[in-house]
C-alpha distance (Angstrom), angle and dihedral (degrees) to the residues before:
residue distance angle dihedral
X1 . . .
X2 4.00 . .
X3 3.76 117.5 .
X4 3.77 104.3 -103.6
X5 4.11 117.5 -155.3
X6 3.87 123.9 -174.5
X7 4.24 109.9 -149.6
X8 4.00 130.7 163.8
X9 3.84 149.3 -172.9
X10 3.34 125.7 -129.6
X11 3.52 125.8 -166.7
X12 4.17 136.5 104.9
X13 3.42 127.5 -72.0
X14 3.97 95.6 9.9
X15 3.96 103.2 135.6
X16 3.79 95.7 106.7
X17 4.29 91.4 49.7
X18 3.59 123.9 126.4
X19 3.76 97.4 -142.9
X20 3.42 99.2 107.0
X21 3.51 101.7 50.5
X22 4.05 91.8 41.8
X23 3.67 90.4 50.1
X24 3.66 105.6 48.9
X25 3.36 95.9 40.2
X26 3.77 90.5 51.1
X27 3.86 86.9 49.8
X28 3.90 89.8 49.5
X29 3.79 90.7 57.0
X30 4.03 79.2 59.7
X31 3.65 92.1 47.8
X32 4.09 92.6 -117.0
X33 4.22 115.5 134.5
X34 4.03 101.3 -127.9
X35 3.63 137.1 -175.6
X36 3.38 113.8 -172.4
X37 3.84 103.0 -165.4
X38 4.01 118.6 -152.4
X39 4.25 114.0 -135.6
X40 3.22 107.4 -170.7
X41 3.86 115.4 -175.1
X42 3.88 94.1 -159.6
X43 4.17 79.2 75.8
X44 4.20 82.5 63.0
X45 3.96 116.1 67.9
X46 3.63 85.0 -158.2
X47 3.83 92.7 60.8
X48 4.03 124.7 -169.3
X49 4.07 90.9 -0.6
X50 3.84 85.5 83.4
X51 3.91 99.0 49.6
X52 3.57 90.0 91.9
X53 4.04 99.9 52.4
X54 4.41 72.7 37.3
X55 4.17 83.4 63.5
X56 4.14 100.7 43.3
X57 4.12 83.8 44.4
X58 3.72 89.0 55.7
X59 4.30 89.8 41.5
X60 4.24 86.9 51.2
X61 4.01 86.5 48.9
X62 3.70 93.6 47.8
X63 3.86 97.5 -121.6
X64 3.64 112.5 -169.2
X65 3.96 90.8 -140.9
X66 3.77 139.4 -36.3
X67 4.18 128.5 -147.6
X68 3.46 113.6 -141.4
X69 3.51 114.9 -143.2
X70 4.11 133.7 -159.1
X71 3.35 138.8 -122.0
């Protein structure tokens, strides 16, 4: 069985990115399973104040890595 990895970007306004698709394709060609999960803070009314419960939500799922993205 393939190693399989779950990563994410969070950041505002990030629905229409092509992260996802650029990253698990890229880890396909390495024969890793990805899901690169999109966070998107405009989905929050209480914006960038939750990026840090965001980060130990990510730790407790056992997310290989996140990018943090700005604005």
């Amino acid at each position: 069985m393939e190693p399989s990895l779950l990563c994410g970007l969070i950041g505002a306004g990030i629905q229409d990115s092509l992260s996802p698709a650029l990253q698990e394709e890229e880890a396909r060609h390495h024969g890793i399973r990805l899901h690169y999960q999109l966070i998107d803070l405009e989905s929050s009314s209480r914006g960038v104040v939750v990026l840090p419960a965001l980060i130990e939500a990510a730790l407790v799922m056992r997310f290989a890595g996140l990018n943090i993205t700005y604005p």
